[in-house]
N, C-alpha and C positions, 0 to 999 in steps of 0.2 A: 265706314264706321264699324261695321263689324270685324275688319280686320285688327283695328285697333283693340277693340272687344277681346279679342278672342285671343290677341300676344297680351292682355292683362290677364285672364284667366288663365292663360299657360305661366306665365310666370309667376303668377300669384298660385296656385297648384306646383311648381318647383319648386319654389321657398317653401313651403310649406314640410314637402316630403323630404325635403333635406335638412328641415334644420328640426324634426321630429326621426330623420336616424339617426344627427348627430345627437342626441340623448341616448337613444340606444346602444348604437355602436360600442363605442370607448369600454376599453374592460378598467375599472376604477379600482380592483385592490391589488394593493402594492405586495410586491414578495420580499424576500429577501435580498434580491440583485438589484431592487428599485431603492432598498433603505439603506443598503452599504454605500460608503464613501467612493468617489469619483474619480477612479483610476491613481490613485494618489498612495495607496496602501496603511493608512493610519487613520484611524477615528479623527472625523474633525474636530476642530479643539473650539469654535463657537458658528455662532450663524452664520449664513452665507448670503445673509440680505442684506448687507451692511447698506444704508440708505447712501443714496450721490450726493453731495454739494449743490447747495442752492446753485452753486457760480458757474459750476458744471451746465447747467442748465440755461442761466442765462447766456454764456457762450454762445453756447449750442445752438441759443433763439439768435441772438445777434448775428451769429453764421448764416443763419436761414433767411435772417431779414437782408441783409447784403447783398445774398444771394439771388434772392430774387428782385435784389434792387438792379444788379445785371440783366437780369431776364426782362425786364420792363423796359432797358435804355438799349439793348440788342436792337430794336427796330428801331434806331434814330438814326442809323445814317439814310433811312429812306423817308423819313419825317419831313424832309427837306425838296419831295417832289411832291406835297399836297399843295392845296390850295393855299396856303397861310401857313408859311413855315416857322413864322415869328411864334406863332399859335402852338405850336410844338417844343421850339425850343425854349416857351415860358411855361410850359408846364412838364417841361424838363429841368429847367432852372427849380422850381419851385420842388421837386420829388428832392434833388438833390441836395437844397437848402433844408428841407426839413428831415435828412435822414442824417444830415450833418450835426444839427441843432440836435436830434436825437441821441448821436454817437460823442459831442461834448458832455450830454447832462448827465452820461454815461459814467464817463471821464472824471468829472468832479464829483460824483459821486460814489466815486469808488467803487464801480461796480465791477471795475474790467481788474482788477486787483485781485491776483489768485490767492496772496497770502493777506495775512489779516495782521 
């Protein structure tokens, strides 16, 4: 128990001291070579934060959700040496019916439509 103790008090004393330099640290006023324009040689002509596209986004999640839709069916070809493989491949079937059902409502709903 006390070791356990004692790596909470250590790392609880490490966050502590690090995230009380990072306040200090940082020098925060900008010079002149921080407010000129970005190798580009001309005053910018508007913002440079133009906001993304909702759709941008949604991709982006759909990409991830895929993705780890692989990562999850990776381990099925060994699903097949447990006790109840039926038991596997129905809750295999079921991942892939409902990401399907997910990627039609998708579909009709225009969502995967870059242009408008």
């Amino acid at each position: 128990m006390n070791l356990i103790l004692a790596i909470i008090i250590i790392t609880t004393i490490l966050s502590s001291i690090l995230a009380l330099l990072s306040f200090w640290l940082p020098h925060m006023s900008p010079d002149s070579e921080k407010l000129s324009p970005y190798e580009c040689g001309f005053d910018p002509l508007g913002s440079a934060r133009l906001p993304f596209s909702l759709r941008f986004f949604l991709i982006a999640i759909l990409f991830l959700l895929f993705d780890l839709e692989i990562a999850l069916l990776l381990p099925l070809p060994w699903g097949d040496q447990l006790l109840s493989p039926l038991l596997t491949f129905l809750w295999t079937m079921a991942l892939l019916i409902l990401l399907t059902l997910g990627l039609i409502y998708e579909w009709v709903q225009g969502g995967l439509e870059w242009a408008e």
